[in-house]
C-alpha positions, 0 to 999 in steps of 0.5 A, a space after each residue: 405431452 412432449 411440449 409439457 416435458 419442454 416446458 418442465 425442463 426449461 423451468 428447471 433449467 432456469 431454477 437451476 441458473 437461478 441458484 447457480 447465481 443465488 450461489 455466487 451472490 452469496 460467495 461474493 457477499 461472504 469474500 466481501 465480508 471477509 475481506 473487510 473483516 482482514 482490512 478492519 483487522 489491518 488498520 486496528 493493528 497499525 493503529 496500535 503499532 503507530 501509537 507505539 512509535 510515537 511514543 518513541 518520538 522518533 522524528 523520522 515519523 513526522 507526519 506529511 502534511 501535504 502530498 509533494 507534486 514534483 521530485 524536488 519537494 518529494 527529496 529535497 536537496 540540504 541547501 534549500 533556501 531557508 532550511 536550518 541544518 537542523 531541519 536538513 538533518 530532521 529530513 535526512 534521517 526520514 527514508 523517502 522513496 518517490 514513485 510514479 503515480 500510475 501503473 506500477 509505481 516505478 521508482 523515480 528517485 529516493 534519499 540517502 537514508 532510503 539508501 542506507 535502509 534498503 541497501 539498493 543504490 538510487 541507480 539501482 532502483 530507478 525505473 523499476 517497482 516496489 516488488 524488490 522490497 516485497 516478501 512472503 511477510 509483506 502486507 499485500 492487502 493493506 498496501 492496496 488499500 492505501 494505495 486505493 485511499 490516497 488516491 480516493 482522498 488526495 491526502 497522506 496516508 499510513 499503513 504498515 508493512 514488511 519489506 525486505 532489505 537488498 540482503 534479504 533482512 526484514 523490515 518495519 516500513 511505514 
């Protein structure tokens, strides 16, 4: 008899961890629909905020065809051999800003248009990480999923995002 009642308890016991798991595969599966659905959403909203800046033909949003490797090909200086004065101004109004690739993406270096866009000084801003420009409007989500596809791909990747000036004002970042 009392092996009987062992028996019963342990078997639902064991149903009962059994939904408990039944529970949070399902939780989980529904986060990870979700979550898809929000990135489906981003990537459909830049999409179409890209297409508009096109059609505006700034040159400040020239595609980078390959991924610099060091410093000196991320912010190239105006008096490199075989650059026109016209391609140093092209390159001077595109804002750059150069990260570590690891960690927390400290800041190493950044132009003079990222300097004028964002208010912060180079010395300001070397050493330390993106979360100076980051606000309540910023789009957390997506800037991990690009963070995520380029090193995934090893290839340029876009995505669009609130950031916050030093005085506090919003802006549009590519």
């Amino acid at each position: 008899f009392t092996l009987q009642k062992i028996m019963t308890a342990a078997v639902k016991n064991n149903k009962k961890q059994e939904e408990k798991i039944a529970r949070w595969q399902l939780l989980r599966r529904i986060r990870t629909v979700r979550r898809n659905h929000r990135l489906r959403k981003i990537h459909q909203n830049d999409a179409k905020l890209l297409l508009q800046l096109q059609q505006t033909n700034d040159v400040s949003l020239a595609t980078i065809e390959t991924l610099p490797t060091t410093l000196s090909e991320a912010l190239p200086s105006d008096d490199q051999e075989g650059m026109t004065r016209e391609d140093a101004d092209d390159d001077n109004q595109r804002a750059i800003v150069v990260t570590e690739c690891t960690g927390t993406f400290n800041m190493i270096g950044c132009n003079k248009a990222w300097e004028n866009l964002c208010g912060y000084a180079e010395s300001e801003v070397v050493g330390k990480d993106s979360s100076i420009l980051q606000g309540p409007d910023t789009n957390f989500i997506g800037l991990h999923d690009a963070v995520q596809r380029l090193f995934e791909e090893e290839k340029p990747v876009r995505c669009i995002t609130t950031n916050y000036r030093k005085d506090g004002s919003k802006f549009k970042n590519l």
